[in-house]
mmCIF file as Biopython writes it, N, C-alpha, C and O atoms, coordinates in Angstrom:
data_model
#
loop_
_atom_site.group_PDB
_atom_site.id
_atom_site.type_symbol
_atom_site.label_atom_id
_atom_site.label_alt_id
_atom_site.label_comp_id
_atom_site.label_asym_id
_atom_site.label_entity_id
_atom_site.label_seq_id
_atom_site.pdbx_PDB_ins_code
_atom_site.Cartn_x
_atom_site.Cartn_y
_atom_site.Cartn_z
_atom_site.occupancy
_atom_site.B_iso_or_equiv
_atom_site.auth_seq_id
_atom_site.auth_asym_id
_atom_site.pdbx_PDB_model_num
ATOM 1   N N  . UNK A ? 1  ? 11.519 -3.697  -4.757 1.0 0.0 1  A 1 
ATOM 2   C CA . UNK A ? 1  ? 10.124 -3.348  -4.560 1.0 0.0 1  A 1 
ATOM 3   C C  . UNK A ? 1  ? 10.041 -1.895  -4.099 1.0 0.0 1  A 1 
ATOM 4   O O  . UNK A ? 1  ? 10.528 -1.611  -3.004 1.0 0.0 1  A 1 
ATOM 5   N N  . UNK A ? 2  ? 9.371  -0.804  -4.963 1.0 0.0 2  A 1 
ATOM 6   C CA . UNK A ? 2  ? 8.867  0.496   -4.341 1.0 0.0 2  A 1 
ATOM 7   C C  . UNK A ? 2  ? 8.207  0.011   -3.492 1.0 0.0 2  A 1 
ATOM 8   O O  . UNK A ? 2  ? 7.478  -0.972  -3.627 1.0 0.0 2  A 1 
ATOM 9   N N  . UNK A ? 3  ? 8.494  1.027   -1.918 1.0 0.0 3  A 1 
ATOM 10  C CA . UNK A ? 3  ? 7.664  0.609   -1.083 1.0 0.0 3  A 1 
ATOM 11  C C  . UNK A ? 3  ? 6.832  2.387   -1.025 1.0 0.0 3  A 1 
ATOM 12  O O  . UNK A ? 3  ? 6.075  2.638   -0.087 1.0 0.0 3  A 1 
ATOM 13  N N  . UNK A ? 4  ? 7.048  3.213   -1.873 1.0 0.0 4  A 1 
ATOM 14  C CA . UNK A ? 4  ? 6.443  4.617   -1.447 1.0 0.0 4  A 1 
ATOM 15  C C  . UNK A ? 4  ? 4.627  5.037   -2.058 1.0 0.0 4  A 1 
ATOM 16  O O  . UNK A ? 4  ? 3.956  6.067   -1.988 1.0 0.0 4  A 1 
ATOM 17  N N  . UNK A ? 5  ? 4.320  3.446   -2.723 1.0 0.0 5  A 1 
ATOM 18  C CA . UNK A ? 5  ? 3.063  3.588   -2.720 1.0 0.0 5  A 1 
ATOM 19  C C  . UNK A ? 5  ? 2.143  2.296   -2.166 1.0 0.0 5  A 1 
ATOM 20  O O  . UNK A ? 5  ? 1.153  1.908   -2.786 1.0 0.0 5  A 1 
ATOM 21  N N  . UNK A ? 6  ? 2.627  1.653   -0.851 1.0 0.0 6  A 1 
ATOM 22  C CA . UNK A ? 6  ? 2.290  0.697   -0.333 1.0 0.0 6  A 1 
ATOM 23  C C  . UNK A ? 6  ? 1.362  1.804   0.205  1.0 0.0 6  A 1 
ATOM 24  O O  . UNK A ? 6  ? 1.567  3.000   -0.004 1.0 0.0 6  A 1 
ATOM 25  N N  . UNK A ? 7  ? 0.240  1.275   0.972  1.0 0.0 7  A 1 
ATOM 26  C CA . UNK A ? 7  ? -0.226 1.495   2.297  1.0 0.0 7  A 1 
ATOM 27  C C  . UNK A ? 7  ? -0.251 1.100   3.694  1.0 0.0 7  A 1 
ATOM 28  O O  . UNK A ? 7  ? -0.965 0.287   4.281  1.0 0.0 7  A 1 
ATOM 29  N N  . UNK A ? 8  ? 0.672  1.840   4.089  1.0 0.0 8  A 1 
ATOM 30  C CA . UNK A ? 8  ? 1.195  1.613   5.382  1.0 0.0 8  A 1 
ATOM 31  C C  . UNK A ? 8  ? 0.246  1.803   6.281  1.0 0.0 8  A 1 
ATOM 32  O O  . UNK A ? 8  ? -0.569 2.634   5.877  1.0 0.0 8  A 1 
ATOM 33  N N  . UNK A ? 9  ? -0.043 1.293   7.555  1.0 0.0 9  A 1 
ATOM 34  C CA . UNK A ? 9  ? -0.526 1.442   9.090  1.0 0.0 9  A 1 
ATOM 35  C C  . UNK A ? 9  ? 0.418  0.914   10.445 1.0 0.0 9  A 1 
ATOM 36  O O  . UNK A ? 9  ? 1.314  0.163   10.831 1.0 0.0 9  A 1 
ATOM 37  N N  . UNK A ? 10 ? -0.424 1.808   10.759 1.0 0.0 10 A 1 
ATOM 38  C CA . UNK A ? 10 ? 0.290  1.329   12.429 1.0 0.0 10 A 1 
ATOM 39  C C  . UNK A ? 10 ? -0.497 0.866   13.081 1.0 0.0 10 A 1 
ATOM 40  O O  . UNK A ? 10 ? -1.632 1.337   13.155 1.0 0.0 10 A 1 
ATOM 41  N N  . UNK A ? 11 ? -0.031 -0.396  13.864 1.0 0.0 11 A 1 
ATOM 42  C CA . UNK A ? 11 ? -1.021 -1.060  15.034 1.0 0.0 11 A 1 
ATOM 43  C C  . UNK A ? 11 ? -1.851 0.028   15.755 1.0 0.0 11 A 1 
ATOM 44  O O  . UNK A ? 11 ? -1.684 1.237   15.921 1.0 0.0 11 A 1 
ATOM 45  N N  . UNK A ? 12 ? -2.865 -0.903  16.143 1.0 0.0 12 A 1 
ATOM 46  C CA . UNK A ? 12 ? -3.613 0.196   17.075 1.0 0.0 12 A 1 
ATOM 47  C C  . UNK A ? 12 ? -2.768 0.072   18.303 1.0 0.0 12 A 1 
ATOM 48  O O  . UNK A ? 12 ? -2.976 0.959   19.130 1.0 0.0 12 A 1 
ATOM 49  N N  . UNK A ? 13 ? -1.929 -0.757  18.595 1.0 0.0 13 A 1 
ATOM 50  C CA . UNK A ? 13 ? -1.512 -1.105  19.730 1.0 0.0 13 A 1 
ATOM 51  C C  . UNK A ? 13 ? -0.541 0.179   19.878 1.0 0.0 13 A 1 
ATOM 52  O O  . UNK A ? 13 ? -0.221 0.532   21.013 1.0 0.0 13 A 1 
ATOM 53  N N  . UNK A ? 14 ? 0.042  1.047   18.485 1.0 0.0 14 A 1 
ATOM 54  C CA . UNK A ? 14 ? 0.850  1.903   18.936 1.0 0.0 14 A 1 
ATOM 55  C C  . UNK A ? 14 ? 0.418  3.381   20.106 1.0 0.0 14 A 1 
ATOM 56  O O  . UNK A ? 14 ? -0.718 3.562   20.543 1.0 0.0 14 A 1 
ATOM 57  N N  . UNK A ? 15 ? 1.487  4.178   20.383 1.0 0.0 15 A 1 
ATOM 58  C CA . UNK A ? 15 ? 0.917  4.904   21.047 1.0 0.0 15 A 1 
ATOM 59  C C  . UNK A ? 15 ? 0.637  6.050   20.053 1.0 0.0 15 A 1 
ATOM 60  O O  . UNK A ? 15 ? 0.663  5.988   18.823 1.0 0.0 15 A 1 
ATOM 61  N N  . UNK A ? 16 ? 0.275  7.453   21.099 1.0 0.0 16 A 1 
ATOM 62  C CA . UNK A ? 16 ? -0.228 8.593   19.725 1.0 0.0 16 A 1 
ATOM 63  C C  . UNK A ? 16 ? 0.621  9.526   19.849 1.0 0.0 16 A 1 
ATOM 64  O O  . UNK A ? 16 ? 0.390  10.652  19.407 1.0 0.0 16 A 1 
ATOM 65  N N  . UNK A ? 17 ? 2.131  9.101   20.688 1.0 0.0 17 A 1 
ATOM 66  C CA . UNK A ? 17 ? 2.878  9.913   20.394 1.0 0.0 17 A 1 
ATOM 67  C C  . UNK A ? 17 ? 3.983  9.903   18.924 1.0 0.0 17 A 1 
ATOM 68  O O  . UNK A ? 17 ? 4.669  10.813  18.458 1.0 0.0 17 A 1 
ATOM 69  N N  . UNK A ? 18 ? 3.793  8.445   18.464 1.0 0.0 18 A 1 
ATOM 70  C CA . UNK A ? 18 ? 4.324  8.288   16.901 1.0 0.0 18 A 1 
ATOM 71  C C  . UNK A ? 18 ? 6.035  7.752   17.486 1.0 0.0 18 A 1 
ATOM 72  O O  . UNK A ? 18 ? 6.922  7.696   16.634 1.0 0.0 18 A 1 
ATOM 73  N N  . UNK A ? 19 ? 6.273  7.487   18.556 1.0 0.0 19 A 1 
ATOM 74  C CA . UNK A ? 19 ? 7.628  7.009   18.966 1.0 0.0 19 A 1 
ATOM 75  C C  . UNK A ? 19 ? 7.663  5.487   19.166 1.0 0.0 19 A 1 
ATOM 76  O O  . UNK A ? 19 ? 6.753  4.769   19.581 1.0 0.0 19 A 1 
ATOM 77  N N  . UNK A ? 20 ? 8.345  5.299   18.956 1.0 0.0 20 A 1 
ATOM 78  C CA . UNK A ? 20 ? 8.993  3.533   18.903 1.0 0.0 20 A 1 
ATOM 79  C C  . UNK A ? 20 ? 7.618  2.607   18.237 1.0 0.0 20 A 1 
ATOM 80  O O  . UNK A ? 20 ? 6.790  2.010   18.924 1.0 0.0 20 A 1 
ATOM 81  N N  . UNK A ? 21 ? 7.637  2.665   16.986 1.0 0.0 21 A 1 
ATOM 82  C CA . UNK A ? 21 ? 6.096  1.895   16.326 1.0 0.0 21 A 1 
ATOM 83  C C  . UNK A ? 21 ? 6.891  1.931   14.891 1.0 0.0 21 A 1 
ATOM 84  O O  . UNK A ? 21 ? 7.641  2.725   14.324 1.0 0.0 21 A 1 
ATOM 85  N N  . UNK A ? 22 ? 6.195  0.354   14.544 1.0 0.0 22 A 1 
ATOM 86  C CA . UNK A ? 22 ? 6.663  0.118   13.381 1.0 0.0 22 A 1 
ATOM 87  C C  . UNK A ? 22 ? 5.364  0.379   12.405 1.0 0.0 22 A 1 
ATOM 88  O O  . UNK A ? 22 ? 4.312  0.215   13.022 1.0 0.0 22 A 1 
ATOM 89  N N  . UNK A ? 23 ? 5.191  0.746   11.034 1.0 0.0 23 A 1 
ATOM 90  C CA . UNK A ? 23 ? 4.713  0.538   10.224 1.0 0.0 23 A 1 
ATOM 91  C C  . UNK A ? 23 ? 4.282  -0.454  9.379  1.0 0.0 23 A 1 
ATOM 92  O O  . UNK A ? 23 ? 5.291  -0.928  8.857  1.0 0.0 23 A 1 
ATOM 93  N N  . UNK A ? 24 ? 3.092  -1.124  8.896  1.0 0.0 24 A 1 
ATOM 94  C CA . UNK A ? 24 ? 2.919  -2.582  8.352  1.0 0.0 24 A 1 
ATOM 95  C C  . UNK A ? 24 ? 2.262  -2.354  6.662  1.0 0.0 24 A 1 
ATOM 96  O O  . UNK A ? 24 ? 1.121  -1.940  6.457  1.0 0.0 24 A 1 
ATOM 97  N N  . UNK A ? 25 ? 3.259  -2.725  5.550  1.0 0.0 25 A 1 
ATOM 98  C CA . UNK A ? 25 ? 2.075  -2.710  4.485  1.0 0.0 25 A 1 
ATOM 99  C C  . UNK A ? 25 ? 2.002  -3.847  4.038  1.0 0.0 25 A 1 
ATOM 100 O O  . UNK A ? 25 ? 3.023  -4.533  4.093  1.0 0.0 25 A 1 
ATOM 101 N N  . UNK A ? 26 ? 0.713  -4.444  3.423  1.0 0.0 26 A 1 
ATOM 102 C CA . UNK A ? 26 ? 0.168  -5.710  2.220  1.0 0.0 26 A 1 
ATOM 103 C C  . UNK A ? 26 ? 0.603  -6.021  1.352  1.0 0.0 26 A 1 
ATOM 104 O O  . UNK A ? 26 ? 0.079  -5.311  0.494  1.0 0.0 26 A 1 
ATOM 105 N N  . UNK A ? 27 ? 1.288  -6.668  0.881  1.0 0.0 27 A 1 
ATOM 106 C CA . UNK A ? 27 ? 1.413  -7.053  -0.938 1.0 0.0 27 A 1 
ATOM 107 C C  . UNK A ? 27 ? 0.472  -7.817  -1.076 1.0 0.0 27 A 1 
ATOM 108 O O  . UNK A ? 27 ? -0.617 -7.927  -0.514 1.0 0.0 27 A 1 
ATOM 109 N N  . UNK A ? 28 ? 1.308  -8.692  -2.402 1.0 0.0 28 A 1 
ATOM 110 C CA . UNK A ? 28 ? 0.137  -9.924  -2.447 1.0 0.0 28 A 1 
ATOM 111 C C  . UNK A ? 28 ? 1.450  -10.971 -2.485 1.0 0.0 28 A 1 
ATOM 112 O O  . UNK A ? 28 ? 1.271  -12.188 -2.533 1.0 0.0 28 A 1 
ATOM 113 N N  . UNK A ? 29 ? 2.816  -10.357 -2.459 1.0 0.0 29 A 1 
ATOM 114 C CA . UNK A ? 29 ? 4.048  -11.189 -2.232 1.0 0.0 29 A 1 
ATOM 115 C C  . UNK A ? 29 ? 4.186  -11.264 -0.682 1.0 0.0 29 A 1 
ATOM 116 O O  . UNK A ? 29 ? 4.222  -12.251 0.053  1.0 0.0 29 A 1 
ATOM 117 N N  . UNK A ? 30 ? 4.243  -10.107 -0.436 1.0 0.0 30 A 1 
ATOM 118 C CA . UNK A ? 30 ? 5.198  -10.166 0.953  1.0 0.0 30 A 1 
ATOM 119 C C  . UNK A ? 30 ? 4.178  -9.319  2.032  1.0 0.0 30 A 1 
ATOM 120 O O  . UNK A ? 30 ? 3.088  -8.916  1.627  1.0 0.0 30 A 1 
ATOM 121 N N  . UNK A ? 31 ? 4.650  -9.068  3.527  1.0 0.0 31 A 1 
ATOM 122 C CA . UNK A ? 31 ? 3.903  -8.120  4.353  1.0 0.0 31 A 1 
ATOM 123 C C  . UNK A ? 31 ? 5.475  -7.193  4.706  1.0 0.0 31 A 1 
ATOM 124 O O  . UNK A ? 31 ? 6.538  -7.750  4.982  1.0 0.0 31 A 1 
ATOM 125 N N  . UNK A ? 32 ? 5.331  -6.127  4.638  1.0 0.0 32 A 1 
ATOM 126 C CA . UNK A ? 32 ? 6.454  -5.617  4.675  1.0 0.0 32 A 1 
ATOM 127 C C  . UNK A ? 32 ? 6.172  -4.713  5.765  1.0 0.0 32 A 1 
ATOM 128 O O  . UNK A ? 32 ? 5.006  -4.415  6.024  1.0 0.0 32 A 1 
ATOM 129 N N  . UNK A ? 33 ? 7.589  -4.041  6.726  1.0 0.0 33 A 1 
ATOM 130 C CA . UNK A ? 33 ? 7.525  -3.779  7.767  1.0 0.0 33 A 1 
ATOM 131 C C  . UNK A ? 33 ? 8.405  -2.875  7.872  1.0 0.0 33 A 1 
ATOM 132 O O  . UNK A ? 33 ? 9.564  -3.259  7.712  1.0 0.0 33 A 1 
ATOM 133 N N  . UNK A ? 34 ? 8.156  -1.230  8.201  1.0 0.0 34 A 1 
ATOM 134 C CA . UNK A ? 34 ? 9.365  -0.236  8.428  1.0 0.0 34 A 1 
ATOM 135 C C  . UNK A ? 34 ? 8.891  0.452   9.745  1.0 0.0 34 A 1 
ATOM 136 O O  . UNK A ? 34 ? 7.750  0.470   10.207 1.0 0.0 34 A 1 
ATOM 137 N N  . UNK A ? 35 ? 10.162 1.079   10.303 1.0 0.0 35 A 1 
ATOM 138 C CA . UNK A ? 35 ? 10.120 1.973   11.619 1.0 0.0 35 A 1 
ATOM 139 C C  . UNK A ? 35 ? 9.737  3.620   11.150 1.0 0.0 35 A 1 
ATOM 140 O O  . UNK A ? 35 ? 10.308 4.470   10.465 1.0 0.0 35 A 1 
ATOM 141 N N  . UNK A ? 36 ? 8.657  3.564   11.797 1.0 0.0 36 A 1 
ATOM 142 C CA . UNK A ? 36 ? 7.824  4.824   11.407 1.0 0.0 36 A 1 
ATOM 143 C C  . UNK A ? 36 ? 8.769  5.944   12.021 1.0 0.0 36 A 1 
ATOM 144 O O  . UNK A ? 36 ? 8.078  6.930   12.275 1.0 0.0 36 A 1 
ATOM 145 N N  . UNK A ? 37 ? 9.880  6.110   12.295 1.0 0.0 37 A 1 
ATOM 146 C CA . UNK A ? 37 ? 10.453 7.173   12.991 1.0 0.0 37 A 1 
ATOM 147 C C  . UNK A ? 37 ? 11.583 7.491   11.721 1.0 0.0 37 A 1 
ATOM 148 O O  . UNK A ? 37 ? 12.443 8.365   11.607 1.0 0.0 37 A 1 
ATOM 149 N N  . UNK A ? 38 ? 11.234 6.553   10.981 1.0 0.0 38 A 1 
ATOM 150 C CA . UNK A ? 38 ? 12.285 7.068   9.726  1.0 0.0 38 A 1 
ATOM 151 C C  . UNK A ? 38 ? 11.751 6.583   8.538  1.0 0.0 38 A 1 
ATOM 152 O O  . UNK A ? 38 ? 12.123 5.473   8.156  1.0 0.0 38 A 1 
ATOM 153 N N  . UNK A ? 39 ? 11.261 6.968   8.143  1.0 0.0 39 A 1 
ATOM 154 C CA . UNK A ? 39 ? 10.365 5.894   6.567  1.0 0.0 39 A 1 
ATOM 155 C C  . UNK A ? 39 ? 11.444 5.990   5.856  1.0 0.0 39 A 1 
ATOM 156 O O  . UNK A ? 39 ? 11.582 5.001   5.135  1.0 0.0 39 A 1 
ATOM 157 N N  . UNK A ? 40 ? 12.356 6.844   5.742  1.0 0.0 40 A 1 
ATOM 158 C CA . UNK A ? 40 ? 13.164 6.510   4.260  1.0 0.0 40 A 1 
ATOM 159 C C  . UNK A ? 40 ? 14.356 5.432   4.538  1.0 0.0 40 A 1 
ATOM 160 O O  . UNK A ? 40 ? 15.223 4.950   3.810  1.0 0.0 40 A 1 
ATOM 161 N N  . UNK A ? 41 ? 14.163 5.338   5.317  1.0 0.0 41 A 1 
ATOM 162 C CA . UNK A ? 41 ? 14.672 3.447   5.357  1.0 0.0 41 A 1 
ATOM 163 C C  . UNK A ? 41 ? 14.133 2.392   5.019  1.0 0.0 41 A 1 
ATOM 164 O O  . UNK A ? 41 ? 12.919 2.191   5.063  1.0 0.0 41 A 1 
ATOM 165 N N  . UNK A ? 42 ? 15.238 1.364   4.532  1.0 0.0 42 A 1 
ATOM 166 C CA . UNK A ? 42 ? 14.654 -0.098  3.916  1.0 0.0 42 A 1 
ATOM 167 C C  . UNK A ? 42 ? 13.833 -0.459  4.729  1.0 0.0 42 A 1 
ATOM 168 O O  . UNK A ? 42 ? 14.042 -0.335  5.936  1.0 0.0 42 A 1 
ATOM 169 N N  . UNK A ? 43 ? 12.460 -1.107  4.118  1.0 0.0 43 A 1 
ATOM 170 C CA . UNK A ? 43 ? 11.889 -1.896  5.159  1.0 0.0 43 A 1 
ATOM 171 C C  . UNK A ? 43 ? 12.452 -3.630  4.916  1.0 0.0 43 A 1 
ATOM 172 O O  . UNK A ? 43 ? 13.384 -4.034  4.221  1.0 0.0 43 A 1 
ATOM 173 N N  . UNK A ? 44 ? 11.516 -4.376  5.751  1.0 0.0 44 A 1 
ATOM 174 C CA . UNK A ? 44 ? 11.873 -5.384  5.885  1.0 0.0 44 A 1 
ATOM 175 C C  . UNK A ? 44 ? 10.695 -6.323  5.334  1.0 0.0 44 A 1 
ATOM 176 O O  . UNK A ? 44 ? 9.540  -6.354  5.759  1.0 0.0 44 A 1 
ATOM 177 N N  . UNK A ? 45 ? 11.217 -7.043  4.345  1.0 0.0 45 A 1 
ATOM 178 C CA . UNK A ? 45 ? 9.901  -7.545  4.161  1.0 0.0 45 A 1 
ATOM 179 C C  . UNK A ? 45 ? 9.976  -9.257  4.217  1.0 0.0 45 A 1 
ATOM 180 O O  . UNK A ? 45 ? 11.042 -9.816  4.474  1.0 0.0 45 A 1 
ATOM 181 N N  . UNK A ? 46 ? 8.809  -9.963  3.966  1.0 0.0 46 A 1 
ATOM 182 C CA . UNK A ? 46 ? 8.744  -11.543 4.560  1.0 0.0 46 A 1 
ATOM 183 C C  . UNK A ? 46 ? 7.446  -12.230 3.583  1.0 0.0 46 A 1 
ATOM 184 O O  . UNK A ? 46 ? 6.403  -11.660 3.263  1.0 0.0 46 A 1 
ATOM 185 N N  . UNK A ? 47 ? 7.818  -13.425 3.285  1.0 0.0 47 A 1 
ATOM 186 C CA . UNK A ? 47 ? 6.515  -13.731 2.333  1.0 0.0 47 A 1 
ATOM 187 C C  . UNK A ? 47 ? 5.514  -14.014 3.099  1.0 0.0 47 A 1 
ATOM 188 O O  . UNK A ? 47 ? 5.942  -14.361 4.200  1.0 0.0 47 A 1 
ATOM 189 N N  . UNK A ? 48 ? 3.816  -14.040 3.017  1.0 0.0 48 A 1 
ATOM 190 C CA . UNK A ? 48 ? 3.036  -13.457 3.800  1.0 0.0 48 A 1 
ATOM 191 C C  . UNK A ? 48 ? 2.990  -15.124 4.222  1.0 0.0 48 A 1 
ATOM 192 O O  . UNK A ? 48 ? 2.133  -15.430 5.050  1.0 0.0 48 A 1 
ATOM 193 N N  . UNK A ? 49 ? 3.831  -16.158 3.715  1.0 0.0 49 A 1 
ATOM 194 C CA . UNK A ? 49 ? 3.226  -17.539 4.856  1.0 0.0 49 A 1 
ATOM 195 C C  . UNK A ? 49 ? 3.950  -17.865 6.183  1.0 0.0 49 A 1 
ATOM 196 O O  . UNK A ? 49 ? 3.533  -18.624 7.058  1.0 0.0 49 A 1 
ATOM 197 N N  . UNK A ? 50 ? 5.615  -16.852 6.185  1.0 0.0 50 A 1 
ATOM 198 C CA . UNK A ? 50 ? 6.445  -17.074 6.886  1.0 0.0 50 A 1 
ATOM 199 C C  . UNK A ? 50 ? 5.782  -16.285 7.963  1.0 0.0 50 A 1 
ATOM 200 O O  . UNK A ? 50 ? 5.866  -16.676 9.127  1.0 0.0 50 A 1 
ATOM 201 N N  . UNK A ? 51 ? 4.911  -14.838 7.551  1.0 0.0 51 A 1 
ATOM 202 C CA . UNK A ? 51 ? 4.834  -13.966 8.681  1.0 0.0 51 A 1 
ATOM 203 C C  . UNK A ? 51 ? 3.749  -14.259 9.492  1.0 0.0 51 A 1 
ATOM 204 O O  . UNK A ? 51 ? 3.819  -13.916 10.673 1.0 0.0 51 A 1 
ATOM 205 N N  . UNK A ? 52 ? 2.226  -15.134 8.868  1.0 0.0 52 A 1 
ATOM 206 C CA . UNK A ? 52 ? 1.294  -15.914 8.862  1.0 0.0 52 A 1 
ATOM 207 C C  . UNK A ? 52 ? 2.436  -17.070 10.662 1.0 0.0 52 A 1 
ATOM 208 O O  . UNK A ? 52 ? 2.043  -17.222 11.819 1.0 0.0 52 A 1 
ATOM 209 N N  . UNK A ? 53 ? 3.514  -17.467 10.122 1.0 0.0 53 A 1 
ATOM 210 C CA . UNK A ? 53 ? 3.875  -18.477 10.874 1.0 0.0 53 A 1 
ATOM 211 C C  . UNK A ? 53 ? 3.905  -17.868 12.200 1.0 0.0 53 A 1 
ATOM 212 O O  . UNK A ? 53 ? 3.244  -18.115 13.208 1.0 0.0 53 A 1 
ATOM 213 N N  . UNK A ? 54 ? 5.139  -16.720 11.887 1.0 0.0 54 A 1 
ATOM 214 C CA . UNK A ? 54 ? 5.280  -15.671 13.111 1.0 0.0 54 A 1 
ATOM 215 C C  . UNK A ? 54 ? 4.322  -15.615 13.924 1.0 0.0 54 A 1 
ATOM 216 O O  . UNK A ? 54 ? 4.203  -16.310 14.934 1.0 0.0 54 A 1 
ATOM 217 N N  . UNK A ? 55 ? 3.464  -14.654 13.474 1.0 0.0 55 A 1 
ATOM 218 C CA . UNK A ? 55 ? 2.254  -14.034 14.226 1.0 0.0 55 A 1 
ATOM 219 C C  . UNK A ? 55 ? 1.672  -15.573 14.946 1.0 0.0 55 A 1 
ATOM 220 O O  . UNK A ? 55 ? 1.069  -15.656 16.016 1.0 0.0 55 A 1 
ATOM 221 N N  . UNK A ? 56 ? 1.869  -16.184 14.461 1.0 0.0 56 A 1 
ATOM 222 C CA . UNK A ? 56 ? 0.832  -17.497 15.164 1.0 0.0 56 A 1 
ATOM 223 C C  . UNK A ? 56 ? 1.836  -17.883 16.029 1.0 0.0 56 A 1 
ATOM 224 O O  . UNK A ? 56 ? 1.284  -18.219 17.077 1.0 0.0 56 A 1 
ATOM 225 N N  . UNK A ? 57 ? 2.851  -17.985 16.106 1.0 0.0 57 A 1 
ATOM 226 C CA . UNK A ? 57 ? 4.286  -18.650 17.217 1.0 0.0 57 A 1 
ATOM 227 C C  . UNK A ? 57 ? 3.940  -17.137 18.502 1.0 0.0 57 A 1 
ATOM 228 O O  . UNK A ? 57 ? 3.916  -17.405 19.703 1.0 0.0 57 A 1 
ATOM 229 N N  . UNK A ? 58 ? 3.747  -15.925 18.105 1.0 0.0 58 A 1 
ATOM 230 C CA . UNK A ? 58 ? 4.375  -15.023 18.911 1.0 0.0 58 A 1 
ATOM 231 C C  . UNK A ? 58 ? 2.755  -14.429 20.140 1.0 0.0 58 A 1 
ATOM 232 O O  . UNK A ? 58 ? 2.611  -13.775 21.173 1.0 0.0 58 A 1 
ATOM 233 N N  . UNK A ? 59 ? 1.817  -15.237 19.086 1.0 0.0 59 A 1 
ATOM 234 C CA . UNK A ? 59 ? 0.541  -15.024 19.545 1.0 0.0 59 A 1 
ATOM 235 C C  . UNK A ? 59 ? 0.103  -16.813 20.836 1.0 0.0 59 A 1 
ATOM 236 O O  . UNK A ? 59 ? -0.850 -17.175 21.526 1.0 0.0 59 A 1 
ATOM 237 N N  . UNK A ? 60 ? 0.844  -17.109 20.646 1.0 0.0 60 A 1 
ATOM 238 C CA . UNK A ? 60 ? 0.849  -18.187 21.611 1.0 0.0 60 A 1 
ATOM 239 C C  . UNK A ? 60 ? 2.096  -18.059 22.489 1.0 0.0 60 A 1 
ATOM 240 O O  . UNK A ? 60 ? 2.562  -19.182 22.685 1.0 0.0 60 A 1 
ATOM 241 N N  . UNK A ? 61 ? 2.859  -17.021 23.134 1.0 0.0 61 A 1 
ATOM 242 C CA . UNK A ? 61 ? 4.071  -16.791 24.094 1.0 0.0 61 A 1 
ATOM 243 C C  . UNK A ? 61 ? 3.214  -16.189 24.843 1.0 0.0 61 A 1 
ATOM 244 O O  . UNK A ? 61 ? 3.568  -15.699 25.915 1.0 0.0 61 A 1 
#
């Protein structure tokens, strides 16, 4: 998967100095996920029901 014409964002939760924040883009396969301190690295990506699972497990800790 090219990821160099996804559209990436960063949480609002990041800070505005651009250090330690990951990057998030959409498919319609997967939600894919890279460390904004290096984009030309692999990101990581997850099909959007597994990450759907995540967010709901990590939003109830």
């Amino acid at each position: 998967m090219s990821t160099t014409k996804l559209a990436w964002f960063k949480s609002s939760y990041s800070g505005t100095q651009g250090d330690s924040c990951v990057e998030v883009a959409v498919t319609e396969q997967a939600i894919c996920v890279r460390d904004s301190k290096d984009v030309t690295l692999p990101c990581f990506a997850v099909r959007r029901e597994k990450w759907t699972q995540f967010v709901g497990f990590v939003s109830e800790v």
